[in-house]
VODONU-665249 format. One record per residue (C-alpha): residue number from 1; chain; x, y, z. Coordinates in nm, 3 decimals, padded with zeros to 5 digits. Layout:
N
[NUM 'A' [X Y Z]],
...
END
This chain:
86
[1 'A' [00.000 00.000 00.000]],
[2 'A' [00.310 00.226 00.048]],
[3 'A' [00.428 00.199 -00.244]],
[4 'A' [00.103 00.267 -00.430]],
[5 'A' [00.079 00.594 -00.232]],
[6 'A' [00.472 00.713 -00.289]],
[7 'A' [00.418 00.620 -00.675]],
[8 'A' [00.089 00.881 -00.663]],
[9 'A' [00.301 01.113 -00.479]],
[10 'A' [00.566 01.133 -00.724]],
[11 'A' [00.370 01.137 -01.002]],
[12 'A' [00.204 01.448 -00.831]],
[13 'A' [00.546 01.619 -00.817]],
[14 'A' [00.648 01.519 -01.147]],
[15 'A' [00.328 01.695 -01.273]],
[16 'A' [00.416 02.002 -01.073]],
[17 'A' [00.821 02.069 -01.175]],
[18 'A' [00.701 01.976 -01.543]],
[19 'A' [00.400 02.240 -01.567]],
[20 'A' [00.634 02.494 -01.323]],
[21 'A' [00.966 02.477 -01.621]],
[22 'A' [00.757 02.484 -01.908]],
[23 'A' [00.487 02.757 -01.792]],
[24 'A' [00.855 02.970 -01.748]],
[25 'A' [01.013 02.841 -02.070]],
[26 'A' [01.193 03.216 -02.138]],
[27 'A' [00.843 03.352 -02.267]],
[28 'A' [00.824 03.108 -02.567]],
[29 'A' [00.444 02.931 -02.617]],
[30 'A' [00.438 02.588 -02.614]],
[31 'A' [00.142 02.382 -02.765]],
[32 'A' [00.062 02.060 -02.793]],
[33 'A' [-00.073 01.952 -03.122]],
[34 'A' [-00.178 01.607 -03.299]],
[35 'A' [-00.011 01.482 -03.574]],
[36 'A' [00.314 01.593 -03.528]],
[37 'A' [00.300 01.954 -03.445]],
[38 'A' [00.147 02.022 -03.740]],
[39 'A' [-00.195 02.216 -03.778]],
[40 'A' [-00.436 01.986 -03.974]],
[41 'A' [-00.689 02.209 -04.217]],
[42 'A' [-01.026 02.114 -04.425]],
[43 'A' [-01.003 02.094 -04.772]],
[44 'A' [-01.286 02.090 -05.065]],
[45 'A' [-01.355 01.825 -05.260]],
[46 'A' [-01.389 02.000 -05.612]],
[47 'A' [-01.692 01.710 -05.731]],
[48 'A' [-01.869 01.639 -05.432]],
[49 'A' [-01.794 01.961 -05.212]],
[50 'A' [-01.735 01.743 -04.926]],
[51 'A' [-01.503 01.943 -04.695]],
[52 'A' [-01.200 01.649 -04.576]],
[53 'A' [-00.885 01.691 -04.360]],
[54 'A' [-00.617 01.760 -04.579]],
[55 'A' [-00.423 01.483 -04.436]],
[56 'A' [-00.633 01.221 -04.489]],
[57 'A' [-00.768 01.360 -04.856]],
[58 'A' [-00.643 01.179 -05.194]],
[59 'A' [-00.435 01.474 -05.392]],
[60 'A' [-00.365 01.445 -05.724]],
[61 'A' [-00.144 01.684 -05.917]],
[62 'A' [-00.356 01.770 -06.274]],
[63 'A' [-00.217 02.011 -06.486]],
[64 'A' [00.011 02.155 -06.232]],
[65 'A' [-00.235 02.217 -05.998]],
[66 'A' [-00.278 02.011 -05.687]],
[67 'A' [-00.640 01.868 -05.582]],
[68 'A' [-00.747 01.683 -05.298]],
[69 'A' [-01.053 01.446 -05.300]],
[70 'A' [-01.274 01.267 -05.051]],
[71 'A' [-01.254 00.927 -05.164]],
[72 'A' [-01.102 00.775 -05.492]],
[73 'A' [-01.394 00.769 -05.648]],
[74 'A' [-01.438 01.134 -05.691]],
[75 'A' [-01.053 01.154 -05.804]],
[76 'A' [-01.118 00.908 -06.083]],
[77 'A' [-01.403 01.128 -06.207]],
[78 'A' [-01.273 01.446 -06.198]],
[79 'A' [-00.970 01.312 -06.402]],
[80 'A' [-01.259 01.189 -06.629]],
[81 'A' [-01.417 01.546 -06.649]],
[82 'A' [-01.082 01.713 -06.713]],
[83 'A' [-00.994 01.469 -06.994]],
[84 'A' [-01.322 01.484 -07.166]],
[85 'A' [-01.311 01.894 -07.176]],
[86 'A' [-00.926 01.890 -07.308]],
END
């Protein structure tokens, strides 16, 4: 039972020093963010107009231009759409 209770305690201090050095980090914000530190952001699909994460979206470079898609589905037919117009 002691060592339950000494294992909480440190845990409690551990929590304290770490949010004590990083709150006074020499006035630089710190923040904690998914996916590596990066910002995730929606992106339209251009045939369904399904907003997606761009992360998880299909992108597809067509004519220099980069697009991102919901599903493959909607890649394969805009490819189809800009083919048929060229």
């Amino acid at each position: 039972m002691r060592i339950i209770l000494y294992l909480i305690f440190a845990y409690v201090i551990y929590r304290l020093l770490k949010g004590v050095f990083l709150s006074g980090h020499k006035g630089q914000k710190i923040e904690k963010r998914e996916n590596g530190g990066m910002i995730d952001e929606m992106v339209q699909d251009p045939v369904c107009r399904t907003f997606v994460l761009r992360r998880k979206s299909i992108n597809k470079m067509i004519d220099g231009e980069e697009y991102f898609f919901c599903s493959k589905e909607c890649a394969t037919q805009f490819e189809a759409q800009k083919q048929s117009k060229a």
